[in-house]
C-alpha positions as MATLAB code, in Angstrom:
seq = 'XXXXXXXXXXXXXXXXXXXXXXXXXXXXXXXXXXXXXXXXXXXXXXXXXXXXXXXXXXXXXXXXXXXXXXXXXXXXXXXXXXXXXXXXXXXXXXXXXXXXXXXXXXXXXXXXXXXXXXXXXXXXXXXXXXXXXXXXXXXXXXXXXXXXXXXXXXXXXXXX';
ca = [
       4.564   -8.605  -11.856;
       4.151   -5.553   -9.566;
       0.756   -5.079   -8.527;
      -0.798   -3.120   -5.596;
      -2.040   -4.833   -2.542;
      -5.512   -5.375   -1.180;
      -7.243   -1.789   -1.314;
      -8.584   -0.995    2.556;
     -11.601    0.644    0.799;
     -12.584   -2.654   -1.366;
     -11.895   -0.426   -4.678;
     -10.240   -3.124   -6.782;
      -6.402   -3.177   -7.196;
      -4.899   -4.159  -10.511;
      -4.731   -7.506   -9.414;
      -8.100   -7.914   -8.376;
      -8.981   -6.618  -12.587;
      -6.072   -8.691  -13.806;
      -3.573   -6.512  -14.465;
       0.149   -5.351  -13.095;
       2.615   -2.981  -14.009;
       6.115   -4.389  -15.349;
       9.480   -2.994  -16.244;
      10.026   -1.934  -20.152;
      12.702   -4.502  -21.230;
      14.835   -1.008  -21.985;
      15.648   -0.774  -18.152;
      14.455    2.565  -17.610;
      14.013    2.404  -14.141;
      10.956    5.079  -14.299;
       9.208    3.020  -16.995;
       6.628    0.126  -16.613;
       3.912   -0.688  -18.984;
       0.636   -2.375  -18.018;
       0.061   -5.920  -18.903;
      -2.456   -8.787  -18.136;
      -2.093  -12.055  -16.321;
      -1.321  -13.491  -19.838;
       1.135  -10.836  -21.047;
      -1.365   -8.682  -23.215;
      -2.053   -4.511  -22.558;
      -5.302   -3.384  -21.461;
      -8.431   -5.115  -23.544;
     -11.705   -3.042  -23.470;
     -14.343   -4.850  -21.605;
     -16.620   -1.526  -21.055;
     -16.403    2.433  -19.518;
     -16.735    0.822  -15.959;
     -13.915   -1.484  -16.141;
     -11.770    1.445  -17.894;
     -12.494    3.391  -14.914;
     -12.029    0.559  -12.497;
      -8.545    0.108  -13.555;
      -7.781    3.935  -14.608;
      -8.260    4.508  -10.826;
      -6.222    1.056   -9.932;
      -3.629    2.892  -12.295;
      -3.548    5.729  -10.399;
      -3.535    4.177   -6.927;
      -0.718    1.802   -7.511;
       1.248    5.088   -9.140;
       0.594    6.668   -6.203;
       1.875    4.071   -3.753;
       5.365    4.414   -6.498;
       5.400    7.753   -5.818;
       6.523    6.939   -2.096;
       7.803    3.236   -2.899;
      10.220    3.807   -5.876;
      10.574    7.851   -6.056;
      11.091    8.233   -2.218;
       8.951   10.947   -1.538;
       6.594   11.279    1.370;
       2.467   11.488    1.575;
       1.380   14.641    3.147;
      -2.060   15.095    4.081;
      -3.837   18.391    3.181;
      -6.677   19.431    4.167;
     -10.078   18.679    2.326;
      -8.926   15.122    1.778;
      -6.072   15.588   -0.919;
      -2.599   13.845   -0.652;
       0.520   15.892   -1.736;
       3.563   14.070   -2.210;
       7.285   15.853   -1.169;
      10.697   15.299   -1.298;
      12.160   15.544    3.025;
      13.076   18.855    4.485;
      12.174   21.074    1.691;
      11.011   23.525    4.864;
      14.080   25.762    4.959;
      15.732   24.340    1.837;
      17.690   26.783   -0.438;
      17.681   24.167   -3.205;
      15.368   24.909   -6.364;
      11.936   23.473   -6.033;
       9.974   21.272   -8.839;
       6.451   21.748   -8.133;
       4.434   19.286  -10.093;
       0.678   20.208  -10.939;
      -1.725   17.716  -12.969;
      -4.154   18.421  -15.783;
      -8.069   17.715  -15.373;
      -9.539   14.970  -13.776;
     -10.089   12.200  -14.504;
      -7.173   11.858  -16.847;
      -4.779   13.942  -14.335;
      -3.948   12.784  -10.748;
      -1.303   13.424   -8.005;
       1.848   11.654   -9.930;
      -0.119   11.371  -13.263;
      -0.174   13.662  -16.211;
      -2.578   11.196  -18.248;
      -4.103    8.197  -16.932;
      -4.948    6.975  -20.851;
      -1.140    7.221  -21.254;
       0.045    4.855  -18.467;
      -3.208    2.468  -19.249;
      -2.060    2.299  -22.767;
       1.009    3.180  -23.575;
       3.306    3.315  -20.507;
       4.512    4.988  -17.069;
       7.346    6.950  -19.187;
       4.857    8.723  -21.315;
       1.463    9.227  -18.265;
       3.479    9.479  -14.810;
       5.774   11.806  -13.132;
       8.182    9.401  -12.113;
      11.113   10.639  -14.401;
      10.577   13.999  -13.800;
      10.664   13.391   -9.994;
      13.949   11.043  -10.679;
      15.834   13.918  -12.520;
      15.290   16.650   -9.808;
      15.979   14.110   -7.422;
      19.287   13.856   -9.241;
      19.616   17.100   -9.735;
      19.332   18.175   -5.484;
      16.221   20.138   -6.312;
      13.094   19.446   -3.799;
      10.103   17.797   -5.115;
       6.282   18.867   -4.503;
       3.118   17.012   -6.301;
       0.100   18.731   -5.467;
      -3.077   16.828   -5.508;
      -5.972   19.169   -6.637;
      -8.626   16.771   -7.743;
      -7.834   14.357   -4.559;
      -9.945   16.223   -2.139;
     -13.190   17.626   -1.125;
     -12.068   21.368   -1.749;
     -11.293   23.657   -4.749;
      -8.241   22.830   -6.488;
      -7.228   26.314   -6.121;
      -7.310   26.572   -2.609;
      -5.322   23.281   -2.362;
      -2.910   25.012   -4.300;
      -2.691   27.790   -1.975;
      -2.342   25.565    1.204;
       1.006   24.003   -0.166;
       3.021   27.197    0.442;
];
């Protein structure tokens, strides 16, 4: 089972609620559903503990963006992370700039935090649309406009 490591802020990982991401049996590289130490999806125990491991979700997604997609956290100002493919300064190469919905649902790397709790990464992450513009030379840029302190707009902005 992949599952995140100890959180330095004591929010509880995955592992800590029980849970870990695994690979679909398909193969699909980009694609890992969430299961339970006993091999069951997500059980309801309550709107805390959906939000306890909707944000564990996101974290360990996060931590894939860099681990398994190969791009790079960027800090931006106001507390957001962006996420970017190396030396897009100066690239020529098209540019995939990735923006998420509303929080809480949408995050840096996540179109629908619902969708990766309860159905799988495939359907609720970025990763295969990172994975094809990696394939395709194009740079990579997720912005992060609920991850800080500041207006999503001007978060926006700051990524030129």
């Amino acid at each position: 089972l992949r599952s995140t490591p100890a959180s330095p802020m004591g929010t509880p990982t995955l592992a800590d609620l029980g849970y870990a991401y695994v690979p679909v049996p398909t193969g699909d590289p980009d694609d890992f559903v969430l299961r339970s130490a006993d091999g069951g999806g997500f059980e309801w125990k309550g709107q805390a503990n959906y939000d306890a491991v909707g944000a564990a979700a996101v974290a360990w997604i996060r931590e894939q963006l860099v681990a398994h997609c190969g791009l790079h956290a960027v800090p931006c100002a106001g507390g957001a992370t962006a996420y970017s493919s190396s030396g897009l300064k100066g690239s020529s190469a098209p540019l995939l700039l990735l923006v998420c919905g509303s929080a809480p649902g949408g995050d840096a790397g996540v179109w629908g935090r619902s969708l990766c709790i309860n159905d799988s990464t495939r359907s609720g992450a970025m990763f295969g649309y990172v994975r094809r513009a990696q394939r395709l030379g194009w740079g990579v840029l997720i912005a992060d406009p609920h991850g800080g302190d500041g207006c999503p707009h001007a978060h926006l902005a700051q990524l030129r």
